[in-house]
N, C-alpha and C positions, 0 to 999 in steps of 0.2 A: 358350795365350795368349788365345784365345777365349773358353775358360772361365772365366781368370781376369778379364778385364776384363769382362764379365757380374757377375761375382761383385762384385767393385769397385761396380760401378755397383749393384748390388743395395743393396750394404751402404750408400754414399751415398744414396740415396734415401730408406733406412731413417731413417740418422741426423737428415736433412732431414727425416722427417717426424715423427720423436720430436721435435726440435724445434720444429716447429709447432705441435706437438699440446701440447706443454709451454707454447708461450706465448698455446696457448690459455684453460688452467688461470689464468691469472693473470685475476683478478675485479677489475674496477674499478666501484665501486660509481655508480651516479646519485642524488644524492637532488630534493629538495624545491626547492632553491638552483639546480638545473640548467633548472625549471622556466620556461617562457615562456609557456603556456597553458594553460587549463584547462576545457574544453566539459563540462557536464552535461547529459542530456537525460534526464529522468525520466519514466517510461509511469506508468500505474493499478495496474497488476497487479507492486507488487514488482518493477520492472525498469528499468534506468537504463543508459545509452549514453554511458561514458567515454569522451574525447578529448583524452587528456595528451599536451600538445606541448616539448618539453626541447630543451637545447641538451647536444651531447654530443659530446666530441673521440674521433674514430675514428681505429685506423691502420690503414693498408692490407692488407687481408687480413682474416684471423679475429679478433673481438673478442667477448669476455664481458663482460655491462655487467650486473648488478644493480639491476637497475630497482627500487628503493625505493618505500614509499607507495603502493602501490596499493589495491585494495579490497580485503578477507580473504574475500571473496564474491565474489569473476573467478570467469567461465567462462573454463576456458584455452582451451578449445575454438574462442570467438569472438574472438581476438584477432586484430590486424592491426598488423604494425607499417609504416610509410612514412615516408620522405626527405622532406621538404617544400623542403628545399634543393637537390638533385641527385635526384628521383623514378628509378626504377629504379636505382638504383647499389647500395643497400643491399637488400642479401637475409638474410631469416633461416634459420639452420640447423639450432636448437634452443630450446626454449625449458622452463624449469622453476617450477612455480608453487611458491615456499617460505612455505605459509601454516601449519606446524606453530611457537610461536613462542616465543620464551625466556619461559619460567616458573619456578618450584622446583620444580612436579614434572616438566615435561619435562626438568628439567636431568636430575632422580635419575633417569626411566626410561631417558633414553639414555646412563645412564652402567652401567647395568645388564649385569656381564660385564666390567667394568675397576675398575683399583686406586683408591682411593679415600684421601684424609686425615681418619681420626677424630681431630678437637681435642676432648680431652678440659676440662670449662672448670674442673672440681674433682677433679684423680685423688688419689685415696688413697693413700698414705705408700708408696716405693717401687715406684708403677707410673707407668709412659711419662705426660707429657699432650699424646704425639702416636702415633696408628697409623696402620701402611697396614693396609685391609683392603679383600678382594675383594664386590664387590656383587654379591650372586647375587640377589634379587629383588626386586620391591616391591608384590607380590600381597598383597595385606591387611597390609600391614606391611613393613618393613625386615630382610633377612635379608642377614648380614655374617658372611664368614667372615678369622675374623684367622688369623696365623701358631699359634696354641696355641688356639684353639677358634673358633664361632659363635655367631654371639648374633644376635636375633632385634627388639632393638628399640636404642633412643637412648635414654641416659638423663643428664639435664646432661653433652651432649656434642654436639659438630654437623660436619659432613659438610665439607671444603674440597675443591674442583675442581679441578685443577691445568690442565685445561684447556677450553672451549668444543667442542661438538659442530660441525662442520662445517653441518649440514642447521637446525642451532636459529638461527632470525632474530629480532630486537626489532622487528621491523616487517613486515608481508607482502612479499613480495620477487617478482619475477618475473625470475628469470635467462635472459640470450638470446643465444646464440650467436647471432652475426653476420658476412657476410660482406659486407667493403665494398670498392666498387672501387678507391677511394683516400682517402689520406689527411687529414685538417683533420674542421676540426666541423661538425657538420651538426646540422639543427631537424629531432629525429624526433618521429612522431606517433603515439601506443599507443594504441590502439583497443582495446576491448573492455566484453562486457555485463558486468554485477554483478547482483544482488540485495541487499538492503538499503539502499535508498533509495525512498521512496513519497511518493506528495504524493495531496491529496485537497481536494477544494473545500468551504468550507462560508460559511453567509450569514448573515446577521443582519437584518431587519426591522422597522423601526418601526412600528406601525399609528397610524393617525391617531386622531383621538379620534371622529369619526364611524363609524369603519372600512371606509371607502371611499380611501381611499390607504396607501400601502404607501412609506419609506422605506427602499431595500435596499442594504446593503453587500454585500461578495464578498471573501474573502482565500483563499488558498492555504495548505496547513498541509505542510510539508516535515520528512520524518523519517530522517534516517540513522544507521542502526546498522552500517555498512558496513566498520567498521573503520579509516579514515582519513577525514583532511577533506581539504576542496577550497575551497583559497583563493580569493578572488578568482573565482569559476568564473564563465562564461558559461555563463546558466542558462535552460535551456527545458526544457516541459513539452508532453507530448503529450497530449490527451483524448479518449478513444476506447477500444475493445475491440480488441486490440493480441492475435491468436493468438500464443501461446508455450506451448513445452512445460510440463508441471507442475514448479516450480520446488523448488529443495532444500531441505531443511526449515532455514528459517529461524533464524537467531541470537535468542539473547531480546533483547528489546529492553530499552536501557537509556533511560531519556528525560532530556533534561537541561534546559539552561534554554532557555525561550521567549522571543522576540524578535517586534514584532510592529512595522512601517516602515507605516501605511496609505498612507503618501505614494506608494509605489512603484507602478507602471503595470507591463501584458504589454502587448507589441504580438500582435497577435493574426492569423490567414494559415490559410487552409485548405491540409493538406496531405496528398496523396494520398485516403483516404479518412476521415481524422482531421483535428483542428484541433491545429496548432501555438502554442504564446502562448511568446514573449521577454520573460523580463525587461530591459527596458532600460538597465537598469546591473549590474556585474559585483555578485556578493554572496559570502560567505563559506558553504556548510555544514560548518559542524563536526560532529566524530564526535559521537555519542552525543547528538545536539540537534534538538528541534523548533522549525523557526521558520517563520512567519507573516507572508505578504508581501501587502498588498492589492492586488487588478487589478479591482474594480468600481463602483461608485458611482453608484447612480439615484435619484431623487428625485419621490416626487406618483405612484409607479405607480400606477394605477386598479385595485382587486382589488372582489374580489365573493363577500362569506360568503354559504353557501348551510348548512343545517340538513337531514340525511337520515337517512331510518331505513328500513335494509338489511333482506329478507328471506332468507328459503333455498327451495331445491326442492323439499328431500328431504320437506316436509311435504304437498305435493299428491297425493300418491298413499296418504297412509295418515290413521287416523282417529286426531286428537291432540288430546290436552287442554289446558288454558289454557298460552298460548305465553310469557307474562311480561309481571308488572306493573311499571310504571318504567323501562322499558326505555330504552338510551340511547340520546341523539339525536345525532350523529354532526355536527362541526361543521367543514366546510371553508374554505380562503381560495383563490381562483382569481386569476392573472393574466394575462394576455399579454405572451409575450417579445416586443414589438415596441413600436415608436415613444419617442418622447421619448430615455432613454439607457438603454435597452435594447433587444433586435432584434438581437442577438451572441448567438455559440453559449456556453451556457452551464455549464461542465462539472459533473457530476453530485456532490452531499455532502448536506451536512445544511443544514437551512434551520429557523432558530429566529427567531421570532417574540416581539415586548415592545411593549407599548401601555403610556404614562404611566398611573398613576392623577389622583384629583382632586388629591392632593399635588403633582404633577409627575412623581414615582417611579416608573423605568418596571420593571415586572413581565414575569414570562414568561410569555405564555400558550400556549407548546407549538413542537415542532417536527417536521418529515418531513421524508425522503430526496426527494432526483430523482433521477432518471436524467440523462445526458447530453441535454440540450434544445436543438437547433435553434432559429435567430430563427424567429420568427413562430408558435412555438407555444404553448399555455396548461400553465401549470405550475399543480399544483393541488398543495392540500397538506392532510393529515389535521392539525388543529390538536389536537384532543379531544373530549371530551362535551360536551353542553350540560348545564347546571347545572338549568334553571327550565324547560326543556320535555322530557318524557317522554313514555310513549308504554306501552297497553296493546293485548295480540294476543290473541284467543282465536280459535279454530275454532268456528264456528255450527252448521256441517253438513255431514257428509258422506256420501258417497252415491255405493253402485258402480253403475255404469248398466249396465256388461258385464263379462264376466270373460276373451272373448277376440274381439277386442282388448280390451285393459283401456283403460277412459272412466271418469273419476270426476268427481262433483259432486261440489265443496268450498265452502265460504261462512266469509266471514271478518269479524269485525269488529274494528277499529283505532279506541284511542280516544286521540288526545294533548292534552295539557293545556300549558297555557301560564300557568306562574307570572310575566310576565313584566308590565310594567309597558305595554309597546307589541305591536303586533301582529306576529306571524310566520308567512313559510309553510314549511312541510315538506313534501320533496320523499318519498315512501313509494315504493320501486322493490323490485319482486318480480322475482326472477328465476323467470320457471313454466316446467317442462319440458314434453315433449314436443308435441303440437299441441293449441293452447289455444283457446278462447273466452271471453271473459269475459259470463256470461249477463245479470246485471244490479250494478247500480253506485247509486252514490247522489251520484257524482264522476265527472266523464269521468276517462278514462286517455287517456294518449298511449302507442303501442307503440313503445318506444323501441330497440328490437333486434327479433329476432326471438322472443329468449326470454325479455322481459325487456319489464314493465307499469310503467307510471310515471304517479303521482296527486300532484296537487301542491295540496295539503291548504291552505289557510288558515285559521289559527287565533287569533281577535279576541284583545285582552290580557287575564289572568285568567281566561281560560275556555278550553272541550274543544270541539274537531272530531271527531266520528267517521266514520269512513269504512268504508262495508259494500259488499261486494263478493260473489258469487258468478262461480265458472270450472268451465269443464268441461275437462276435460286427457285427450288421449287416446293412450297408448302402443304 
């Protein structure tokens, strides 16, 4: 009697737990409609910090919810799910990321091994214009084997399904076993990284007609290829060098229409060791689109073109012949991130530069990267060449003084010319290696580093400065 009421309870427990395990199976999907929030946080590096907040009816005990809409680039890895309504109550148990997704050809390879409907769309006098046949592969082609042979391709005839793959979704899916304490709805909150979403800062510049101010815009340029959109999202951006592993290789990107709001503001908050900027109103990204939100606008910044012409080292230690005639003159624009309405951390892109002409018409005259710029510091910017001032180098003389240590006399002379209607000066910076002197000059130098000579040439309008110089450099 022992045994058998053991046995009894064995088998009831069993039944109870085929049944729960049955009504775990039963999938109740979530989608878009379930939605109540939407957090996007997007880093520099290809990385974005989802916070889908839903509302979703739970029953007590084990639930399977198909989480709909998500990114087709989750790390499942970094997911988090949380109760916002009842915090601890809901625990996950499992979870499955369904990012393989209904196509034609995912339908044919997983039907690959099962019965199949050939509609024939014109058969010939006396033959079926319907077969079942077996699907044996789809390696370079369709191989079907019917009931009286094999045939190896389609020919005016097409494939019908009889049924859907269990594992094939029309949308990224994320299935979760759940275990909830009790029953009613609760506002859950999915957490997790993606890839395919990027943002990048870039600017635009007016320059005055004198070229002593600077009109600068600022927008954000937002791209997702992520595989779904994000209505409505609360969007924030982080700026900064954000460590993350090396990311997966990337979806090609498809670019769709651009949107560009200049009206739009970030509010902007140091955080942790990055800078955080809020857009202050909710905004849409849609898949496959880049759009363009502006968060800058300064007016009258004070810049400062400067004209320079770059040397090398590798020439002080050996004896070279004419270094180049016309050589170009290197033309900067400098400013300071500080006062007026700049002096905010500024995140790192492209910065293009346009001065009107005499028509009004404004032209591009060039653009450079930054980095990430802290207030109060000078952002400088490679604009291009100069047009009307060049620049000739040749070596005059040189001369090994010893051969150990190695000491070399070298003598230079720099001729630049100035086509220019007004006068300029050129800044000449050599970088000379190892311990230097400069013996004689025909220009004072400033030493502007340790390794590094700086002569600051002026040169009247229409005419040439030369600048001669002898160094001794010793290795």
């Amino acid at each position: 009697m022992r045994f058998l009421a053991v046995f009894v309870f064995l088998i009831s427990a069993g039944a109870l737990t085929g049944l729960r395990s049955s009504a775990v199976t039963v999938e109740r999907p979530s989608t878009l409609a379930d939605q109540r929030q939407i957090n996007v946080t997007i880093y520099n590096s290809n990385l974005a910090l989802i916070h889908d907040r839903r509302h979703i009816a739970l029953e007590r005990g084990e639930n399977r919810i198909a989480w709909r809409d998500v990114s087709a680039n989750l790390d499942g890895t970094s997911s988090l799910l949380e109760s916002n309504t009842s915090p601890g109550t809901v625990s996950l148990l499992e979870q499955n990321f369904n990012f393989d997704l209904l196509r034609p050809s995912a339908l044919l390879e997983k039907a690959v091994g099962s019965q199949v409907i050939v509609i024939h769309n014109h058969p010939l006098a006396g033959q079926p214009t319907e077969e079942r046949a077996k699907l044996l592969s789809t390696n370079e082609g369709l191989i079907l084997q019917y009931a009286d042979r094999i045939e190896t391709s389609l020919y005016d005839s097409r494939i019908v399904y009889t049924s859907l793959p269990a594992n094939l979704r029309d949308r990224p899916t994320l299935v979760l076993d759940l275990d909830s304490a009790s029953a009613g709805s609760q506002d859950l909150d999915l957490s997790y990284l993606t890839s395919g979403l990027g943002w990048h800062a870039e600017y635009v510049g007016q320059v005055s007609a004198n070229d002593d101010r600077l009109d600068l815009s600022g927008k954000v340029t937002l791209t997702n290829t992520s595989g779904t959109s994000y209505q409505n999202a609360h969007l924030q951006l982080v700026a900064g060098n954000v460590n993350v592993p090396p990311p997966s290789p990337a979806m090609l990107q498809t670019i769709g229409r651009v949107t560009s709001r200049a009206a739009d503001s970030f509010a902007q908050e140091n955080y942790f060791e990055y800078h955080l900027y809020t857009l202050n109103r909710p905004t849409t990204v849609a898949e496959n689109q880049t759009k363009q939100v502006g968060f800058l606008t300064a007016h009258a910044v004070p810049i400062r073109k400067t004209l320079e012409l770059r040397g090398g080292a590798s020439y002080y230690r050996t004896n070279t012949t004419d270094l180049g005639a016309k050589l170009p003159i290197s033309t900067y624009v400098s400013f300071d991130n500080k006062g007026g309405e700049l002096g905010v951390p500024l995140p790192g892109g492209l910065v293009r530069l346009y001065k009107s002409d005499s028509r009004g018409t404004s032209q591009f005259l060039g653009a450079d990267r930054i980095d990430h710029t802290p207030k109060n510091e000078t952002i400088r910017l490679h604009v291009g060449d100069s047009f009307d001032v060049t620049a000739r180098k040749k070596q005059t003389n040189f001369h090994i003084v010893s051969e150990s240590p190695a000491v070399y006399d070298t003598a230079y002379e720099i001729v630049i010319a100035n086509a220019k209607d007004e006068a300029v000066d050129v800044s000449v910076i050599e970088p000379i290696p190892g311990e230097w002197t400069v013996l004689n000059e025909n220009l004072v130098h400033q030493k502007s580093s340790s390794s590094t000579a700086t002569w600051l040439v002026h040169v009247p309008a229409g005419a040439r400065t030369t600048l001669n110089y002898n160094v001794r450099v010793k290795f």
